[in-house]
C-alpha positions as CSV (number, residue, x, y, z in Angstrom):
1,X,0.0,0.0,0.0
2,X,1.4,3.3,-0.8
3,X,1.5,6.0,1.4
4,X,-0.4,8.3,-0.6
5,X,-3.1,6.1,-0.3
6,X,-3.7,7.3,2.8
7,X,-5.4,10.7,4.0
8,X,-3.7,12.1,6.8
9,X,-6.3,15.2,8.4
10,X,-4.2,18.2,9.4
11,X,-1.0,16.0,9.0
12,X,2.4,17.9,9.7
13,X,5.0,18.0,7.1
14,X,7.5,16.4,9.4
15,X,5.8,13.2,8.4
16,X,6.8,12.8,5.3
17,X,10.1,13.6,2.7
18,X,9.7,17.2,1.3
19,X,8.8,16.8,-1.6
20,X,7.6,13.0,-1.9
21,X,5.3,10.8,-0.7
22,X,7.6,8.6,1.5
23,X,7.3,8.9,5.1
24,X,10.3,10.2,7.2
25,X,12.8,7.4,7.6
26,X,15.9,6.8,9.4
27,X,17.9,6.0,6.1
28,X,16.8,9.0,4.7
29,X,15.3,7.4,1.5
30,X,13.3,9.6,-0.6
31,X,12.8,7.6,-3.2
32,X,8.9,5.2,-2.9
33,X,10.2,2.1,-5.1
34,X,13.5,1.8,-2.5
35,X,11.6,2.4,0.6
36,X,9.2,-0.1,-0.6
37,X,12.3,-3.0,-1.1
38,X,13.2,-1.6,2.1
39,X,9.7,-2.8,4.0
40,X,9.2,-5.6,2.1
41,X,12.9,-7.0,2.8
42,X,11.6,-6.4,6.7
43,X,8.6,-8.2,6.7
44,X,10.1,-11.2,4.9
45,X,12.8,-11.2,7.4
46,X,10.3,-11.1,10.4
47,X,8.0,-13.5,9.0
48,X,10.8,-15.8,9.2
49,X,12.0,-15.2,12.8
50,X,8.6,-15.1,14.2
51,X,7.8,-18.4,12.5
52,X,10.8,-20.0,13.5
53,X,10.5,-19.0,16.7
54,X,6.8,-20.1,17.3
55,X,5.7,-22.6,19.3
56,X,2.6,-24.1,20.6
57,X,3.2,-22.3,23.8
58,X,3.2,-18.8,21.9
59,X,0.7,-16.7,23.2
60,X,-0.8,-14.0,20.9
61,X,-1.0,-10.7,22.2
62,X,-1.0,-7.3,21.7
63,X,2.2,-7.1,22.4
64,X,3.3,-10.0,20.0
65,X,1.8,-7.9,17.3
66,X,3.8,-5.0,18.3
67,X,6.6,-7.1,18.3
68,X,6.2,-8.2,14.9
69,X,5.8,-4.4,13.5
70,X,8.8,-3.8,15.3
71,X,11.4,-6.2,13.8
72,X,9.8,-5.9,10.4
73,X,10.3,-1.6,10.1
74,X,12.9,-1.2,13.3
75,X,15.7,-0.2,10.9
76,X,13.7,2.0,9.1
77,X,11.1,4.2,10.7
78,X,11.4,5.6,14.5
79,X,7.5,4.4,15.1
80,X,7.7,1.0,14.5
81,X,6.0,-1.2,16.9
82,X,4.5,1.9,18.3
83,X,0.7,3.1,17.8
84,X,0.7,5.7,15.7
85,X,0.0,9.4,16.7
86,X,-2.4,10.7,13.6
87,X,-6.0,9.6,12.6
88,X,-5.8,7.8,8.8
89,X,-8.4,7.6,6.7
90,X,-8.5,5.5,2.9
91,X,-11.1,5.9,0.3
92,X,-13.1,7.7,2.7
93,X,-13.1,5.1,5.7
94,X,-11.9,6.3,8.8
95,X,-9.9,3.9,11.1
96,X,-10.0,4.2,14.5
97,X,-9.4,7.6,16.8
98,X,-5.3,7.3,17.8
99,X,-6.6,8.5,21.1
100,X,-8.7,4.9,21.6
101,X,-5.7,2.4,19.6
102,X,-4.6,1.0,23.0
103,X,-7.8,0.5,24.4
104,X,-8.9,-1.5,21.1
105,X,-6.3,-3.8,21.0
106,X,-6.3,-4.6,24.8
107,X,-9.9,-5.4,23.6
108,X,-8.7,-7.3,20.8
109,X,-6.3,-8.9,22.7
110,X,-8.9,-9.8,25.7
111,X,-12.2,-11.0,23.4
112,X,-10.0,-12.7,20.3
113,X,-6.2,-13.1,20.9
114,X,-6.2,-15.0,23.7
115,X,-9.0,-17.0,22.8
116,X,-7.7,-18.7,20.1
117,X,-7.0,-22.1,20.2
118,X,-3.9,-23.9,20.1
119,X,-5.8,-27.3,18.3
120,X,-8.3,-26.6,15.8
121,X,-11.0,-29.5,15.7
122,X,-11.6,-28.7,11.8
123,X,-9.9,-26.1,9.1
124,X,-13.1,-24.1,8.7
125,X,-12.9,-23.1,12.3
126,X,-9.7,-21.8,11.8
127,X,-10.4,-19.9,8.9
128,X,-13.3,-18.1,11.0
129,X,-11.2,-17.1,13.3
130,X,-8.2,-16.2,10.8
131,X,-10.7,-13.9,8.9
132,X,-12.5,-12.5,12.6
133,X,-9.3,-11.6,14.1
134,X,-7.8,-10.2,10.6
135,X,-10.6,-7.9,10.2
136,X,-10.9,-6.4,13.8
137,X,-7.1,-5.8,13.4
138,X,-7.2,-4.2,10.1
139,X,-10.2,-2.0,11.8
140,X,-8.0,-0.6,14.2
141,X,-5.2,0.0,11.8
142,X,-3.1,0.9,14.9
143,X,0.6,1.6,13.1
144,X,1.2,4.3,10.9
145,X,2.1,1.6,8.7
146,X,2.6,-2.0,7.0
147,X,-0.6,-2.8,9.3
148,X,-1.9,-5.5,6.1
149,X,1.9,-6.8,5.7
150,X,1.6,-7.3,9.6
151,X,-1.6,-8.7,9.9
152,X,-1.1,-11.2,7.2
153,X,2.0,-12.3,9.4
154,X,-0.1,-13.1,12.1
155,X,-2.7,-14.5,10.3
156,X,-0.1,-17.1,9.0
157,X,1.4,-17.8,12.8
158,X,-2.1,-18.8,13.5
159,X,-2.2,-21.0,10.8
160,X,1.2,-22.7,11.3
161,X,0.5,-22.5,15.2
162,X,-2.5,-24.5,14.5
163,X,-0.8,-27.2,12.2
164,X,-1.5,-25.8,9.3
165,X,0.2,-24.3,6.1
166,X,0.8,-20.6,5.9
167,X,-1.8,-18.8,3.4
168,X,-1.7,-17.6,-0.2
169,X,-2.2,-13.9,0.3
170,X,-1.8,-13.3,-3.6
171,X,-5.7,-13.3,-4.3
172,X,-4.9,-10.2,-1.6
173,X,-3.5,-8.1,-3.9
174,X,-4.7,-8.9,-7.0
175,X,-8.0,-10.3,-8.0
176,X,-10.1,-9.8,-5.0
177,X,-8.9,-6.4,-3.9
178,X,-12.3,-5.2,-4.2
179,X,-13.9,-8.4,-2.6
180,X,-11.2,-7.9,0.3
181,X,-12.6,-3.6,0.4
182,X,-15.8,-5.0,0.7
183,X,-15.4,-7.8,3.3
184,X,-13.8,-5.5,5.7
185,X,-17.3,-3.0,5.4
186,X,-18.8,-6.0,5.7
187,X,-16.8,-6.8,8.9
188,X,-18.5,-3.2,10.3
189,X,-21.1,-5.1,11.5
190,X,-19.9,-8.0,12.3
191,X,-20.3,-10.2,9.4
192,X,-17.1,-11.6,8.6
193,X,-18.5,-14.2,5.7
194,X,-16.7,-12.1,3.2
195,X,-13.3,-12.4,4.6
196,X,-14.2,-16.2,5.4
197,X,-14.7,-17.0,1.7
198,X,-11.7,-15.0,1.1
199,X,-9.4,-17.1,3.3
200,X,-11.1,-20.3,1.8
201,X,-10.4,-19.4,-1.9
């Protein structure tokens, strides 16, 4: 996701490069494609340390997410594994009010992260709960960014905590983009059987 994607109200320019649409980093790249190799390079290298690391004793948290943010953009932004500290909006949905982000994810944490199971007594289960939890997160959007790169981590931990394989996440990006827009209105509600049949396909 770029970062112009994103609608910052009454952002400062301290946020982002002069003159570009990168956020502020501590390698001082300007440029969106290198900044972009950057992240990507970060998430691949936490996905792997948090999967080899994982255990059936692993607890999810909120914390554990943080954790995940953290290793994955540490070496490039100052904010990484911290909430963030500006409301963001995209295509006119607003996420939630900075002012609330820790008290939603201590809910998060309390009603889903904790609650879910080690042992799975089918797949479908865990796909129900891969899609709940994924949604409520993405709802909260509580970094300032890489919040779908660090969600679909944790979506695969569960999986792979479970027994399971990790999941394709290329239908993500590509084909069902809109179906993905669309199950996370959907999720405003509570009705999470578009991101189910998402995570099936």
């Amino acid at each position: 996701m770029k970062k112009r994607d994103y609608d910052v109200p009454n952002y400062k320019g301290s946020y982002i490069e002069q003159g570009t649409s990168v956020l502020r980093n501590k390698l001082d790249i300007k440029d969106e494609t290198k900044i972009f190799l950057q992240e990507t390079l970060g998430f691949a290298n936490a996905e792997e340390h948090f999967l080899n690391s994982l255990t059936k004793r692993t607890r999810f948290t909120s914390k554990y997410i943080c954790n995940i943010h953290k290793m994955a953009l540490g070496e490039i932004y100052y904010f990484a594994g911290r909430y963030r500290t500006v409301d963001l909006s995209k295509a006119g949905h607003n996420f939630f009010p900075h002012p609330y982000i820790a008290t939603a994810m201590q809910y998060l944490e309390k009603e889903y992260l904790i609650n879910l199971p080690v042992n799975y007594s089918s797949k479908e289960k865990l796909i129900e709960d891969i899609a709940v939890t994924h949604v409520e997160f993405i709802h909260i959007h509580p970094f300032r960014e890489g919040n779908g790169r660090t969600a679909r981590i944790f979506a695969n931990l569960i999986s792979v905590r479970a027994g399971y394989d990790k999941l394709n996440f290329e239908n993500f990006r590509r084909d069902y983009y809109q179906r993905y827009i669309d199950a996370l209105n959907k999720g405003d509600d509570k009705d999470y059987s578009g991101m189910i049949e998402i995570i099936k396909e």
